[in-house]
N, C-alpha and C positions, 0 to 999 in steps of 0.2 A: 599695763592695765588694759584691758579688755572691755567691751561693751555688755560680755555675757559674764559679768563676775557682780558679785554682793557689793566688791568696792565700788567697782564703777557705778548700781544703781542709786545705793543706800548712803554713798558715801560724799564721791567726787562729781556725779550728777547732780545730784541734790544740792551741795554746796555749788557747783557751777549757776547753775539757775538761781539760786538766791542771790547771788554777789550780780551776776548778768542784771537782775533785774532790779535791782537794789542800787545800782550806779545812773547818775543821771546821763540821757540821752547824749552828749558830747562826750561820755567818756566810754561810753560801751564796746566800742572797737579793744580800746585798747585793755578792758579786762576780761575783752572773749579771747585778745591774743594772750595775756599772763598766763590764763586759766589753762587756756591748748600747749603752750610750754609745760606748766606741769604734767599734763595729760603726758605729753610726748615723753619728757625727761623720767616720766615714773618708769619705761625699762631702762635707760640707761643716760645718765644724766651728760655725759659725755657726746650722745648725737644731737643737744641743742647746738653746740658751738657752730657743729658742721650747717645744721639748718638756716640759721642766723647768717652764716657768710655765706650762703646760696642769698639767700635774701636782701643781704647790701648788696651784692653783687648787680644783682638783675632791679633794684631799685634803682640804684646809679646807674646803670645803663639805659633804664627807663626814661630818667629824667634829663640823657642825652639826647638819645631819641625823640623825644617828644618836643622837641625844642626845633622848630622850622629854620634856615636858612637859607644860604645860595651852595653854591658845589664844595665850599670847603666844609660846610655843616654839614653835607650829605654826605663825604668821607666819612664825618667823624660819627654819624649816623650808624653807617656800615659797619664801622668800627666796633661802636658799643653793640650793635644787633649780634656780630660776631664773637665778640668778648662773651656775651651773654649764653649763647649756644656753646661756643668751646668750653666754658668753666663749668655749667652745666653737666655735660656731658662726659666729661672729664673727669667729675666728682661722682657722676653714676660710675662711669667706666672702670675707676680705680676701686670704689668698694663693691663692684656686684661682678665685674669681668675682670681682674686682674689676674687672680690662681686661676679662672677657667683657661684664659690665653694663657698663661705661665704653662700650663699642664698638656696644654694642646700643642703649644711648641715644643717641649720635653717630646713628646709622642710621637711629632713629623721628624724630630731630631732623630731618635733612634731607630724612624721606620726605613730615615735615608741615608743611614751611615753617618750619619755628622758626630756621633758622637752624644755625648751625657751633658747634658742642658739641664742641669738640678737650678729650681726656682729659688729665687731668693727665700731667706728663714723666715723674714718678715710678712709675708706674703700670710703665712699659714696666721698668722696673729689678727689678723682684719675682721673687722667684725659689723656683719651687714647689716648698716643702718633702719629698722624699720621702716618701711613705706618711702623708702630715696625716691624709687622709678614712677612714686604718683608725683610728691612734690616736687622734684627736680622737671619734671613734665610741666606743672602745673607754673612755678615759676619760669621758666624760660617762654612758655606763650604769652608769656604780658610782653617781652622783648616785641616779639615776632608779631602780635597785634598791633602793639604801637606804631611799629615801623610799617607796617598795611593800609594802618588809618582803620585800624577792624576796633579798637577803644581809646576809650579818654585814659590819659596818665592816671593814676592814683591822685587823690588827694594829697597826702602827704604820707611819711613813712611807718605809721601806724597802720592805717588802713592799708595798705600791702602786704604790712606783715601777718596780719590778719586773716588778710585771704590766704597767704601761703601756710599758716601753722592752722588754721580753723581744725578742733579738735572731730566734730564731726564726721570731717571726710580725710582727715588727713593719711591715716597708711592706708586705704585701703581705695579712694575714691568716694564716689564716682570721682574722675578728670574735671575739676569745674577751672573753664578761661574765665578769664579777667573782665572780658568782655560781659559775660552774664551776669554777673554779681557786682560791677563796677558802680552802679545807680546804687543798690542796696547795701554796698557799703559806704555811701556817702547819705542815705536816709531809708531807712526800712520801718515797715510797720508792725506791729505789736499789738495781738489781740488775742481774746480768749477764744475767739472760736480755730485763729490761726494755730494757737497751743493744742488744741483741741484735737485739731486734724492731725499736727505735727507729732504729738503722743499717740494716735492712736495706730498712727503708720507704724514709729517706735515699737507699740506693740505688736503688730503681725506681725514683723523683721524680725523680733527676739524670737515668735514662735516658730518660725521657719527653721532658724538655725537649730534652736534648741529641740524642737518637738519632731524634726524632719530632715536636716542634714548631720545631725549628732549620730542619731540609730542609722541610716542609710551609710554615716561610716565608716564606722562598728561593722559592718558588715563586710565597707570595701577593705577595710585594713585585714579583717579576717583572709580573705581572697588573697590580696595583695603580697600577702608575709606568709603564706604558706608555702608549703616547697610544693614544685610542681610534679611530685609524685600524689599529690592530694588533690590537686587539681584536674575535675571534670569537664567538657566542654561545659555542661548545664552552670556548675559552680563557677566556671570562668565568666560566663556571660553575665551571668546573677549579680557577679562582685562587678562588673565593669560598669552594669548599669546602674548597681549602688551607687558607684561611686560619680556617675554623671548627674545622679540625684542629688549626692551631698556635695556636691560644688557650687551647683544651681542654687540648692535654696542657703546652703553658706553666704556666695556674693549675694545674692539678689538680696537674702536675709539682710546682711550688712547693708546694702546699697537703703533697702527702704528703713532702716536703722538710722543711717546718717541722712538722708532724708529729711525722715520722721524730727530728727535733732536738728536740724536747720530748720524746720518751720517753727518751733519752738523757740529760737534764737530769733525769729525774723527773718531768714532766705529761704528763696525759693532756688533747689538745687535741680539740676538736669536731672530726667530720667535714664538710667542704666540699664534695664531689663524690661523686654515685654515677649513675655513668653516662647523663649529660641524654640523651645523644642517641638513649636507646634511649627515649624519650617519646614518648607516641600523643597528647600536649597540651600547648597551652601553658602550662596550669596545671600538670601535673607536672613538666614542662622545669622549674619554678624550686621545684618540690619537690626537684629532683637536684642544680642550678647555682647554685652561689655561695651554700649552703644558710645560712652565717654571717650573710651579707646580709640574705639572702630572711626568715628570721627576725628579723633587727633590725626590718628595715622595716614587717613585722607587729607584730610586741608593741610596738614603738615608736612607729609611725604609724598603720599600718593599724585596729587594734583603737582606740587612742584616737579615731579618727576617727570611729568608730562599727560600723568593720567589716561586717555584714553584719545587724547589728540593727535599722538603719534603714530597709526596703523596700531594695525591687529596685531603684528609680532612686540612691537611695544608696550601695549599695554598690556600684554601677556608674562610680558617680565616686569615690569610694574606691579602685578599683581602677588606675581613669588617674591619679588623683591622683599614688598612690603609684609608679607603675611612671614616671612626669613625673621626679617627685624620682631616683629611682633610676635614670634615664638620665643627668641631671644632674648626679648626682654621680659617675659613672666621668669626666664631663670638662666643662669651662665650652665649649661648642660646640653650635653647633641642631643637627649630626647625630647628637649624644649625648640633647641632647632629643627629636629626632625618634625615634628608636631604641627610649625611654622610650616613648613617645607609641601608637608600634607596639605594643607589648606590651602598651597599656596597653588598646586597644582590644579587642586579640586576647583580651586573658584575658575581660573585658568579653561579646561577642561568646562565647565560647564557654562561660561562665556562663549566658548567657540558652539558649543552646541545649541545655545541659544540663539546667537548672532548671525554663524556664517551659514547655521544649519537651519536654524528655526524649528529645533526640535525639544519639546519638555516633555519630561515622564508626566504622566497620568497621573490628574492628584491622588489616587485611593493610594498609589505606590510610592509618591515622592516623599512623602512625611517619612513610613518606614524604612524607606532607603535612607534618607537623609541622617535620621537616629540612627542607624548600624553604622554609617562613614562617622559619624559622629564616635560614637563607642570603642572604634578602632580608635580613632585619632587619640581618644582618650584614655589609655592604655598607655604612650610614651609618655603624656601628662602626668600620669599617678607615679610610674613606675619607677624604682628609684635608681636606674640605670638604665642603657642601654639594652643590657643580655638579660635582665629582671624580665624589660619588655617585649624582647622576643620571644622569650619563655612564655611570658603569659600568653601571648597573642598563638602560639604553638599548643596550648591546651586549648584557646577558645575554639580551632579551628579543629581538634582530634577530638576520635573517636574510643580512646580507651575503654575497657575495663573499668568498673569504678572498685578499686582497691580499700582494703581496708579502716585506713587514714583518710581517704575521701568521703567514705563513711562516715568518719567518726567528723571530718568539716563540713560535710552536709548536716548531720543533727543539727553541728549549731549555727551554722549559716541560716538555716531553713526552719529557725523557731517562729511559733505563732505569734511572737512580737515583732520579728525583723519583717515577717509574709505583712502582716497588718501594717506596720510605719512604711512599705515602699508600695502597699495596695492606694494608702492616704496622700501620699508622694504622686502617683499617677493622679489620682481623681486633680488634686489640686493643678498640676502641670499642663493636662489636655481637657481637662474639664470647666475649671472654676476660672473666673477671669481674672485677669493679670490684678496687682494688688496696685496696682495706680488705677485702677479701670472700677473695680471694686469701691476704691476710698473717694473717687472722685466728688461724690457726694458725702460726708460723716454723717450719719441719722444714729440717733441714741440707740439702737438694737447696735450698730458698725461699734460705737463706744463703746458699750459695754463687753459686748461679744470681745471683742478686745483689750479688754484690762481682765477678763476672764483667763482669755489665753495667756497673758503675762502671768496671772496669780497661778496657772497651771507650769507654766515654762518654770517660773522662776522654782516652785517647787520641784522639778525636774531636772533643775541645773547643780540641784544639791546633791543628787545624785550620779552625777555624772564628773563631778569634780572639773579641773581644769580645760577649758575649752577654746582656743584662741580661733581666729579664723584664719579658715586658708591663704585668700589673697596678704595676707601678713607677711610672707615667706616673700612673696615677689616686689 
């Protein structure tokens, strides 16, 4: 079940919110957690069990942790804080990395003489849990906050489970710690004008995806899946920046989606996006992009690692370090590492030029530089291999002939619906302001104008049939 389907509006929303609001205040945790289990178990009713035993897992651990003593509690401290990171990890590691390591050892295997390393059978049977790399992230920081002193325990084992299954944010994000929603799920407030705001975010998020990353990628798939005898530079570039379009307003779509559904519910979730592509760097690029993330990975890795306390060579590997892992985990794939790898450098590189050099490009140029490194980067992202995305990336930089059959994918790349949905794509991206910045105030024109675009989206969506989101995948 999806966010952008008739089930989810007309169906499983609807009935969520009546039963939510229909239960008296002591019990509402625990039928926002029922209701997220069904949400979750409608693809596949088999990855509750898995979610559940993440859940007592890092509960009881929790409630190790949070238990003060003298040095023998502080073992057993370390203990559960460890227990709780390895089983964690271990549970990502086994359903999203196991065939990729299986496949990558097969590879060094025969690249070194060793000989035929055929992966286990079972291997090929696994089948990747929607949205593990949000919740298994999201549980395992109630461990690591406890043990900091960064939050109070839980209440009891309702409300944790709660926070870990909340249908809202749960495959897709944003990242919400324990620490921010800890108060709110021990008392939150309810109100119509909170509903108010929280539907109406709801509605710009739907229209994002549906009226703006849908057609933008129609376009990238057209690009993407063509052979590269069809392939223009113009038509390369066209498709790449499609496809940076429909990513943007996908998550962000999603992110003010779940949002929008936690203030509805009563929570107030962190913000995910505030407009990356208006970045003059790539260091602020992930000040704006995937901000739940870009924060885990700091307070979590980055800073333990030593962050920027250790010399310049240090935090220089620090930085590819972290940005390595954070390609790796949107996908078990070397063009997801490679991608990581890029960024990891770029940020790297433009620390030293800030820092040792004290040199920045010139704002008129930094923006558009920053979106072309971006474009690139986003190329190993799309592509569904390796040699896909050196091919693409080999048309975006040639100068061909435009052939026959590039003809014939320019007409339909280049129709006056796809020119118009990526002309409305820019105005809203560099133009209009971020859609937290926009809704910070709801006034009845923000209302309506927004239940407008929902009655326009949702007629749109019946058009388009099936649309799940991307961040799904990861």
């Amino acid at each position: 079940m999806v966010f952008s389907s008739h089930i989810f509006l007309f169906g499983f929303l609807a009935l969520a919110l009546a039963l939510y609001y229909a239960t008296p205040v002591r019990w509402k945790s625990l039928t926002l957690t029922l209701v997220s289990y069904v949400f979750y178990g409608w693809w596949n009713p088999w990855f509750l069990p898995l979610m559940l035993v993440s859940t007592v897992i890092d509960y009881a651990c929790g409630e190790v942790i949070s238990k003060p003593g003298q040095s023998k509690r502080k073992r057993k401290r370390k203990l559960a804080l460890w227990t709780s990171i390895v089983s964690n990890l271990s549970i990502l590691g086994f359903f999203k990395y196991a065939i990729f390591f299986a496949e990558t050892t097969s590879w060094f295997a025969a690249q070194w003489g060793w000989g035929a390393v055929e992966a286990p059978e079972f291997l090929s049977k696994i089948i990747l849990p929607v949205g593990i790399s949000f919740y298994t992230f999201q549980s395992m920081s109630y461990s690591i906050d406890l043990y900091r002193g960064d939050a109070r325990p839980a209440r009891n084992f309702v409300d944790f489970a709660c926070y870990v299954s909340m249908f809202p944010q749960l495959v897709a994000g944003p990242i919400v710690r324990y620490g921010s929603v800890a108060d709110q799920l021990r008392e939150r407030t309810h109100s119509l004008d909170g509903f108010v705001i929280g539907m109406t975010r709801f509605n710009y998020g739907f229209a994002k995806k549906i009226l703006l990353a849908n057609p933008a990628g129609a376009i990238a798939d057209l690009c993407f899946e063509a052979g590269d005898a069809s392939l223009t530079g113009g038509i390369a570039w066209f498709g790449v920046a499609a496809y940076a379009f429909q990513i943007y307003f996908d998550f962000s779509g999603y992110s003010d989606m779940a949002i929008g559904l936690g203030r509805m519910l009563g929570f107030k979730f962190p913000e995910n996006f505030n407009s990356p592509y208006r970045s003059k760097s790539l260091t602020e690029f992930w000040r704006r992009w995937h901000i739940s993330l870009s924060s885990f990975l700091r307070d979590y890795l980055y800073i333990p690692l030593g962050g920027n306390q250790k010399g310049a060579g240090r935090t220089y590997l620090n930085l590819m370090l972290v940005m390595l892992i954070g390609g790796l985990w949107h996908g078990a794939q070397w063009t997801f590492v490679i991608w990581g790898a890029i960024h990891g450098v770029a940020l790297a590189v433009e620390r030293f030029l800030r820092v040792r050099r004290g040199f920045t490009f010139p704002q008129w140029f930094a923006l558009p530089l920053t979106f072309t490194v971006l474009l690139i980067t986003w190329v190993f992202f799309r592509a569904a291999d390796l040699d896909s995305a050196l091919t693409y990336l080999s048309a975006m930089f040639s100068f061909q002939d435009s052939s026959d059959s590039a003809a014939t994918l320019a007409a339909v790349v280049f129709r006056p619906y796809h020119l118009f949905a990526m002309l409305i794509g820019a105005v809203v991206i560099w133009a209009v302001p971020a859609t937290q910045v926009w809704l910070r105030q709801v006034t009845g024109f923000k209302a309506v104008l927004g239940l407008i675009l929902l009655v326009v989206s949702v007629r749109m969506m019946s058009l388009q049939g099936f649309n799940p989101f991307l961040y799904f995948q990861f």
